[in-house]
MARBA-61217 format. One line per 5 residues: for each residue x, y, z of N, C-alpha, C, O. Coordinates in steps of 0.001 Angstrom, whole numbers, plus 524288, in hexadecimal, padded with zeros to 5 digits. Atoms other than C-alpha are relative to their C-alpha. Layout:
! MARBA-61217
X Y Z X Y Z X Y Z X Y Z; ...
***
This chain:
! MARBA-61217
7FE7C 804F1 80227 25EF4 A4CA3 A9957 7FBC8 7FBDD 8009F 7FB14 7F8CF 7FCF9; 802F3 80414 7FFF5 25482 A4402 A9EF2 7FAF6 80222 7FD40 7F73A 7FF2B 7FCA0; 8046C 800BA 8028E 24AE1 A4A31 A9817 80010 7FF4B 7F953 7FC47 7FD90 7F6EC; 7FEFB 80360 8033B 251C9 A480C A8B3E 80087 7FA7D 7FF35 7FF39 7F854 7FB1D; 801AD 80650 7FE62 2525B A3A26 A8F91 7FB83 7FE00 7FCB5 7FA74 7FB5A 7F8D6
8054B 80185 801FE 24594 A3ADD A9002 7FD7B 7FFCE 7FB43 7FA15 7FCCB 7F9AF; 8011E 7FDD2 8044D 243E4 A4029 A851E 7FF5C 7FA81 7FBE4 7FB4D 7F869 7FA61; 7FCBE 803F9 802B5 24BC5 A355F A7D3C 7FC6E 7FD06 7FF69 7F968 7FC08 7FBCD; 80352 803EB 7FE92 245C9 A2C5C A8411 7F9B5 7FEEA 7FDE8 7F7F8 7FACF 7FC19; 805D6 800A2 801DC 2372F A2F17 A80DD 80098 801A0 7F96F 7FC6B 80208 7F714
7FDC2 80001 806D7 23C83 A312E A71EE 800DE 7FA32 7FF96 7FD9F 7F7B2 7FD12; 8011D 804E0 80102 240B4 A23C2 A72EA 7FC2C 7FC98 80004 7FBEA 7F8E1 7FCF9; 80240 80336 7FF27 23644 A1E8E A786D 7F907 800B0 7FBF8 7F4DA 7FE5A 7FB81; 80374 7FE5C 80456 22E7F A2581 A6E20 7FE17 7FD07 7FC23 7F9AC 7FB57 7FB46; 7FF1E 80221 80286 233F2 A1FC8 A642E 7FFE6 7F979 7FF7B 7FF82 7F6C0 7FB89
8001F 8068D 7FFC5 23428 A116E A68B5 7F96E 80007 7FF2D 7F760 7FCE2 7FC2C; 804DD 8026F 8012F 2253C A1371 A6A17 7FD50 800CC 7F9DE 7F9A1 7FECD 7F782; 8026A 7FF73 806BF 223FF A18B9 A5C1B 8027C 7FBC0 7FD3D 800CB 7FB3B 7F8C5; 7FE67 80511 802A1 22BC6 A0C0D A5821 7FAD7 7FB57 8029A 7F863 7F7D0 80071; 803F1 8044B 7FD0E 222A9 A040A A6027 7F731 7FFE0 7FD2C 7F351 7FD4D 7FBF4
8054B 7FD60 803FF 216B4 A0AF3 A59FB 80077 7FE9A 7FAFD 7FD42 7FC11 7F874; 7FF27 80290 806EF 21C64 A08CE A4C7E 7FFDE 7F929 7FF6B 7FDEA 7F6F5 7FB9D; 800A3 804A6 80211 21DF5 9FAAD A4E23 7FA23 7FBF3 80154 7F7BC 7F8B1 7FEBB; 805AE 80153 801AD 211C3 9F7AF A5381 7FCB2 8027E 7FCE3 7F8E7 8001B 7FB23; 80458 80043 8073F 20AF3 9FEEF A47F9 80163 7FC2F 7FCD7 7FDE0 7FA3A 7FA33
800BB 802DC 80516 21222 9F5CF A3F0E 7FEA9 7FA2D 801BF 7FC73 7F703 7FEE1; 803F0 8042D 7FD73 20E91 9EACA A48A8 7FB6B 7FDA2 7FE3C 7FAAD 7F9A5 7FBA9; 804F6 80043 801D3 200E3 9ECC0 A47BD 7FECC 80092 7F99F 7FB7A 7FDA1 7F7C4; 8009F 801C5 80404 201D7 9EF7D A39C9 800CF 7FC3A 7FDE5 7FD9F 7FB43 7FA6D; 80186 8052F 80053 205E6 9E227 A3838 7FDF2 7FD3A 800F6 7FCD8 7FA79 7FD2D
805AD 8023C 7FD3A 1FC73 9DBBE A3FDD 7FAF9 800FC 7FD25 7F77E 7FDC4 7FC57; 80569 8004A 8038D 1F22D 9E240 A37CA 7FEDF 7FD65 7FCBC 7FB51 7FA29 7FCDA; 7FD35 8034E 80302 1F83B 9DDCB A2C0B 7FFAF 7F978 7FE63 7FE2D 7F74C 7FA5E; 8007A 80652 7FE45 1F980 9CEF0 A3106 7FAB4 7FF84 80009 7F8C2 7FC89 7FCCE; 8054D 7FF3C 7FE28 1EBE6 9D1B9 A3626 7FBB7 7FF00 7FBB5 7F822 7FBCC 7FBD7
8021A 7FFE6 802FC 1E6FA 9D4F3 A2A64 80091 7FC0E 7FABA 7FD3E 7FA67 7F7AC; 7FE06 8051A 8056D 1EDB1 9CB5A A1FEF 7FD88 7FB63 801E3 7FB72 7F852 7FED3; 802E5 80482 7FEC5 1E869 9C15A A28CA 7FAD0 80087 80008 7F878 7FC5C 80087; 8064D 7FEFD 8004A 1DAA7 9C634 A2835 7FF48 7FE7F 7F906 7FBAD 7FBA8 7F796; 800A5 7FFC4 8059E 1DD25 9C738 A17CE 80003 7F7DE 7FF96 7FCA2 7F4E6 7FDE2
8019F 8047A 80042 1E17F 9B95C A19CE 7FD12 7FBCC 8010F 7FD3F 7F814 7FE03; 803AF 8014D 7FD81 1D844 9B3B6 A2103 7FB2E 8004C 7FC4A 7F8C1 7FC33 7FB9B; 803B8 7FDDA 80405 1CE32 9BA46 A16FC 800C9 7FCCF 7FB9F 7FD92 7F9ED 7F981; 7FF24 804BC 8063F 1D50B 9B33E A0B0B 7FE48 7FAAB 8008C 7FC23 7F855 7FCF0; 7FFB9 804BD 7FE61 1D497 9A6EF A1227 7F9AD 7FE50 7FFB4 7F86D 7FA01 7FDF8
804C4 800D2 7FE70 1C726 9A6BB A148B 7FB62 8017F 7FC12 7F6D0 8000A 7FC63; 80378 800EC 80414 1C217 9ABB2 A076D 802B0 7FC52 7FCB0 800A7 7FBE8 7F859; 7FD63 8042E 801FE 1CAC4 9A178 A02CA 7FE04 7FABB 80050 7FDBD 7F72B 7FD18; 80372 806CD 800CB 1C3B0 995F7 A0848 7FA37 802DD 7FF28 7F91B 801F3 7FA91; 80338 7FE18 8027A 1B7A4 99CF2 A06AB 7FD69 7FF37 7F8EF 7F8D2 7FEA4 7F79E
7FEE4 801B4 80490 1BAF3 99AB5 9F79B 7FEE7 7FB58 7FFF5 7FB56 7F912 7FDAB; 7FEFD 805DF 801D2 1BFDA 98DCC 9F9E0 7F8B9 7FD81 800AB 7F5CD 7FBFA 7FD2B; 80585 80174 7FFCA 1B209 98A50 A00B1 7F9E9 8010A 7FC32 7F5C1 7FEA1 7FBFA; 8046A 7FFAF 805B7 1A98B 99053 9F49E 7FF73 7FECE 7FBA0 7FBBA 7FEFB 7F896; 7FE2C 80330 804A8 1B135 989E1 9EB2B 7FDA1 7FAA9 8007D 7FB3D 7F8AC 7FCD2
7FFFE 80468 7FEDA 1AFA2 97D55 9F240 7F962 7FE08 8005E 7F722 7FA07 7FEEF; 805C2 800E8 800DA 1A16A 97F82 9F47D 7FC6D 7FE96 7FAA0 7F932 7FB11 7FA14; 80001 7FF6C 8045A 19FD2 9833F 9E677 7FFE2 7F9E7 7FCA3 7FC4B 7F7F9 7FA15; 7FE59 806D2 80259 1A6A3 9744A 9E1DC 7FBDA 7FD4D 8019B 7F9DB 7FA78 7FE45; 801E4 8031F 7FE56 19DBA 96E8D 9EB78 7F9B5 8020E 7FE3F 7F74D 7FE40 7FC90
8045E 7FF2A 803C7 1910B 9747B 9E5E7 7FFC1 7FF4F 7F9C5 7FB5D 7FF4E 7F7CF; 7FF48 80211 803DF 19693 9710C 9D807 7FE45 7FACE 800CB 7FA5C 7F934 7FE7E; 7FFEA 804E6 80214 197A6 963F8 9D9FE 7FA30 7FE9A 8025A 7F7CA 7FAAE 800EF; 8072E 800D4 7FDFD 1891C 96499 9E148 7FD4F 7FF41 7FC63 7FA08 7FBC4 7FBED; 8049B 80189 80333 183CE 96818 9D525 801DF 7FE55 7FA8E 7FF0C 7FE98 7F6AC
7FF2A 80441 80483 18CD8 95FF6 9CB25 7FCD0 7FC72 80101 7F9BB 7FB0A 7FD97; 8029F 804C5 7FFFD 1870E 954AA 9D29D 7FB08 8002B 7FFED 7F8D2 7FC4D 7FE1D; 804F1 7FEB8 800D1 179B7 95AD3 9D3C0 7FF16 7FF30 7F90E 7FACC 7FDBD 7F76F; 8004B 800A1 805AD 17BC7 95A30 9C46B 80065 7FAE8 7FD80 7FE18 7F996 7F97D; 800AF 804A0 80047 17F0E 94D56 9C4C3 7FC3D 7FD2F 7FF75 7FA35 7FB98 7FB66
80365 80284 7FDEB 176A8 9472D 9CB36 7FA6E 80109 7FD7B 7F7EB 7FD4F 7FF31; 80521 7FBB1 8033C 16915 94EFF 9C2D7 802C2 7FE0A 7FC18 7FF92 7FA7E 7FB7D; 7FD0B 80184 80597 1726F 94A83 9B592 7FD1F 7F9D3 800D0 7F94C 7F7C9 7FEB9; 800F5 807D0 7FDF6 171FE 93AE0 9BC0E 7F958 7FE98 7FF11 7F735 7FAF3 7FCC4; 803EB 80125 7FDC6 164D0 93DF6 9C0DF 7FC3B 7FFF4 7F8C9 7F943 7FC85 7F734
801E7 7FF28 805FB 1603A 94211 9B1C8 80022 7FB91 7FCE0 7FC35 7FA93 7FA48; 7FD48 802F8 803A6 1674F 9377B 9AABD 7FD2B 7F990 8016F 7FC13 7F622 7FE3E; 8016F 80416 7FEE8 16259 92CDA 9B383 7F8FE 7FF00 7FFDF 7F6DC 7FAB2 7FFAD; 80505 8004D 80047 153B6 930A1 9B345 7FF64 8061F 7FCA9 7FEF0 80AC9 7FDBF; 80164 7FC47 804BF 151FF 93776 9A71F 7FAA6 8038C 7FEEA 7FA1C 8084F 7FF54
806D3 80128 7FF05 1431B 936F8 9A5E9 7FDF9 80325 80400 7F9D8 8059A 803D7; 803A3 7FF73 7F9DC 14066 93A75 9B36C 802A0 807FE 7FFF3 8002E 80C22 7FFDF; 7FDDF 7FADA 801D3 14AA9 94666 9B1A3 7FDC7 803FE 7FC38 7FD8A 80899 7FD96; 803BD 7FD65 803BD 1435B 94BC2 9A644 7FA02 801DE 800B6 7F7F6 80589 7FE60; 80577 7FEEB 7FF71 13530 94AEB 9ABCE 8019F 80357 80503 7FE20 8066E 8062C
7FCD8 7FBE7 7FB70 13CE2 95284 9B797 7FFCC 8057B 7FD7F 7FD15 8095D 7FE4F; 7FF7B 7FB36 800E5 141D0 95B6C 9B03A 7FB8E 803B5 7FB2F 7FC28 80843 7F9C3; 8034A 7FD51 80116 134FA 95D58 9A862 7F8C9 8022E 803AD 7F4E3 804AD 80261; 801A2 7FFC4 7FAD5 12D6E 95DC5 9B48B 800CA 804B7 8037A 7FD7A 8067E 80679; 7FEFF 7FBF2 7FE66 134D8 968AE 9B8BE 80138 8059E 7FB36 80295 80A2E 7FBE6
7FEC2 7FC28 803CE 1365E 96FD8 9ACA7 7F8C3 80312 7FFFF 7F7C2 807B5 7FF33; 8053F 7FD57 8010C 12632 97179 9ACAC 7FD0D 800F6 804DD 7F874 8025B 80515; 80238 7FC1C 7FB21 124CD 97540 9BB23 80375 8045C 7FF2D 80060 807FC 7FFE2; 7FC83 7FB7B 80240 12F40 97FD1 9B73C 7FB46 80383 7FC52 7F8A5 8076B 7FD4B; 8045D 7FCA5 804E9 12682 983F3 9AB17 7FB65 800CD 8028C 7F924 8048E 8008F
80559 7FEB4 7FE4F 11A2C 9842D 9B2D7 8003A 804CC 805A1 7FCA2 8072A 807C5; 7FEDA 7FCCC 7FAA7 120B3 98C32 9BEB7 8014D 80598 7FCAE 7FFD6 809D5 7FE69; 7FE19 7FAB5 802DA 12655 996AB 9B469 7F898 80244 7FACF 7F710 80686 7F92C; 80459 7FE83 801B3 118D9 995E2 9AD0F 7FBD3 80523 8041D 7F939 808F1 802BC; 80194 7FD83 7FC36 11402 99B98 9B931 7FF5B 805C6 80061 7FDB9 807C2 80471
***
């Protein structure tokens, strides 16, 4: 009898550890899970401002060289003359560098 007991006994206690085994696998498979969605999110997040910051860079080098355009338009309009012997000034060190 006591070694059917025993028996029982280490059957039960079998079984509790194969329940105990099963739930920490699905434990840890959640944890990975979590683990990992937060790594994905983390990732989105961060090529997300990534974006935002190349977009923003992007605007701010636009408007660098709207006003760079500006300002060379102004600079034309207000000294016409001087603009022209400029830009023929540089048109015939150009031609004499490609003559080359």
């Amino acid at each position: 009898m006591a070694t059917q007991s025993n028996e029982q006994d280490l059957q039960e206690q079998i079984k509790a550890l194969r329940n105990d085994f099963s739930e920490l696998t699905k434990t840890m498979k959640k944890l990975s899970e979590d683990y990992a969605t937060e790594g994905q999110n983390r990732i989105r997040q961060t090529a997300e401002q990534a974006r935002q910051q190349a977009r923003d860079t992007a605007d701010q080098a636009r408007g660098y060289a709207r006003d760079a355009a500006h300002q060379a338009q102004e600079g034309v309009e207000n000294h016409p003359f001087s603009s022209l012997a400029v830009a023929f000034g540089v048109g015939m060190l150009i031609g004499k560098i490609l003559d080359r």
